[in-house]
C-alpha positions in Angstrom: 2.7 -15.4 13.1 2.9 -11.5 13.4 -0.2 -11.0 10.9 -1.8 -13.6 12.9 -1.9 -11.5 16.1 -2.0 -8.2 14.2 -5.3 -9.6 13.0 -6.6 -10.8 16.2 -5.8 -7.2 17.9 -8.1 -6.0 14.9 -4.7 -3.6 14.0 -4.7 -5.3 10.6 -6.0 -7.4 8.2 -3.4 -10.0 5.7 -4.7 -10.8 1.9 -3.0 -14.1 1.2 -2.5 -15.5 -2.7 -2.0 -19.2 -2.8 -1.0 -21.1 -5.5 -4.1 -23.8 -6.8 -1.7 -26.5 -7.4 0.2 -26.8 -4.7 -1.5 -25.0 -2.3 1.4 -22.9 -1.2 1.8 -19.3 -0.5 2.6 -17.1 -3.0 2.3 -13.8 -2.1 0.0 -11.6 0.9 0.3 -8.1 2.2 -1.6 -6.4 4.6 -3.4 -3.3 5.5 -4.4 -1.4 8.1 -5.2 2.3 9.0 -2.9 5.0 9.0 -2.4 9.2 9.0 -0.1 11.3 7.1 0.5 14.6 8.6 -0.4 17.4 5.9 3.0 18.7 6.5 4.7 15.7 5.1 3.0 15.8 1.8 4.7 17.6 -1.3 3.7 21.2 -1.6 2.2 20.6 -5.2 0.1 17.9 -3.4 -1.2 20.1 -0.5 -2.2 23.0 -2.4 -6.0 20.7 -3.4 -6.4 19.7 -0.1 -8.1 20.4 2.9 -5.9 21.8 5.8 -6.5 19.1 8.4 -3.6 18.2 10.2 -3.8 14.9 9.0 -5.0 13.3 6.1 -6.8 9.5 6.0 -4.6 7.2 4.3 -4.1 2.8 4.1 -1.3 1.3 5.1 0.0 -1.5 2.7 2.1 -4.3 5.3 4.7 -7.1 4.6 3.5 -6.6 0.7 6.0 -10.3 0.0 6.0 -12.1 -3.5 7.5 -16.0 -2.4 11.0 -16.1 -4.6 9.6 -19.0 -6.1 6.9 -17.3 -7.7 8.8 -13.8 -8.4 8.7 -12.8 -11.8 5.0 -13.6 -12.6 3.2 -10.6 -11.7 1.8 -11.2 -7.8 3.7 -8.2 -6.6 1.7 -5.9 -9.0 -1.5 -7.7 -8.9 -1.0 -7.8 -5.0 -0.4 -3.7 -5.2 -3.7 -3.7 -7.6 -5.7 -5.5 -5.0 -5.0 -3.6 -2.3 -5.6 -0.4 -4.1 -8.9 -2.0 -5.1 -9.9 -3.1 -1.7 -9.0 0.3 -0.7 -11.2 2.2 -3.1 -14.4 0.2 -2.4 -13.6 0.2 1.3 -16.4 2.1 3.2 -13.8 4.3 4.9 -12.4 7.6 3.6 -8.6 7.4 2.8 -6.4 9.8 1.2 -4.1 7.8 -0.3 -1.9 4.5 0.2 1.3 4.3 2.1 4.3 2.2 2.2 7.4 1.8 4.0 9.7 0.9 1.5 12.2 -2.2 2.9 15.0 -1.6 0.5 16.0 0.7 -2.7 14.6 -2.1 -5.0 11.3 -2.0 -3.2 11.0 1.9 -3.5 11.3 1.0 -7.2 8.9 -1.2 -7.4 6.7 1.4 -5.9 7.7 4.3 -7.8 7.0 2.7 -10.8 3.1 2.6 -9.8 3.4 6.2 -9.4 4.2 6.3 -5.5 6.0 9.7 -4.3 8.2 9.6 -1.4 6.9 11.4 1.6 9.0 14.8 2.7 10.6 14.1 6.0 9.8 10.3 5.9 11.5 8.6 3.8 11.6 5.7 3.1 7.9 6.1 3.2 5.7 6.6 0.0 2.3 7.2 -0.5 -0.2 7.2 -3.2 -3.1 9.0 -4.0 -6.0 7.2 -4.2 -7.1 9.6 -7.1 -3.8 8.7 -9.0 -4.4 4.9 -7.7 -7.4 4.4 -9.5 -6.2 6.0 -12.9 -2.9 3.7 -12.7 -4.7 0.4 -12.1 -8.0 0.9 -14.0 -6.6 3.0 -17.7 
């Protein structure tokens, strides 16, 4: 219900995957627009960029694999999609962000090359740049 009325307030958009079969949900996330102060970024990450006070960046929402469909792939090929949306969105962005429910979940993003932001954790982010090489090699 909550990406239902975050979609009708236009504050962000949910990307469903649903099983052919059965017809059941199997996985969705959303995004929506976001900022990262410059400040928050990694020093080896700021030195290439502009100084803005803020940078452009997508946030990735609710990113859910079903637990009956865990184990296949949807929560990577959910991340992949999103980056990919991103990318060919006509919007500037920086990179992605996520806030990271649980250690296991920080995991999950780190292991797509996410980097925890300096005086927000447990947000991450990813560069687009860095996106694109991860999900397209």
């Amino acid at each position: 219900m909550q990406a239902t009325q975050d979609m009708r307030r236009r504050v962000a958009h949910c990307f469903v995957a649903i099983e052919a079969v059965t017809g059941q949900i199997a996985a969705y996330y959303t995004l929506s627009a976001a900022s990262i102060p410059l400040m928050d970024l990694p020093e080896d990450e700021t030195n290439r960029l502009p100084r803005y006070p803020t940078l452009p960046a997508v946030r990735i929402g609710r990113l859910a694999v079903d637990r009956r469909f865990q184990g296949r792939g949807l929560g990577a090929a959910s991340l992949m999609n999103a980056a990919d949306r991103t990318l060919q969105g006509g919007a500037a962005a920086f990179a992605l962000l996520v806030d990271a429910k649980n250690d296991q979940a920080v995991e999950f993003y780190r292991h797509y090359g996410f980097r925890t932001l300096v005086s927000r954790p447990p947000t991450l982010f990813l560069p687009l740049k860095t996106a694109q090489k991860v999900f397209h090699q």
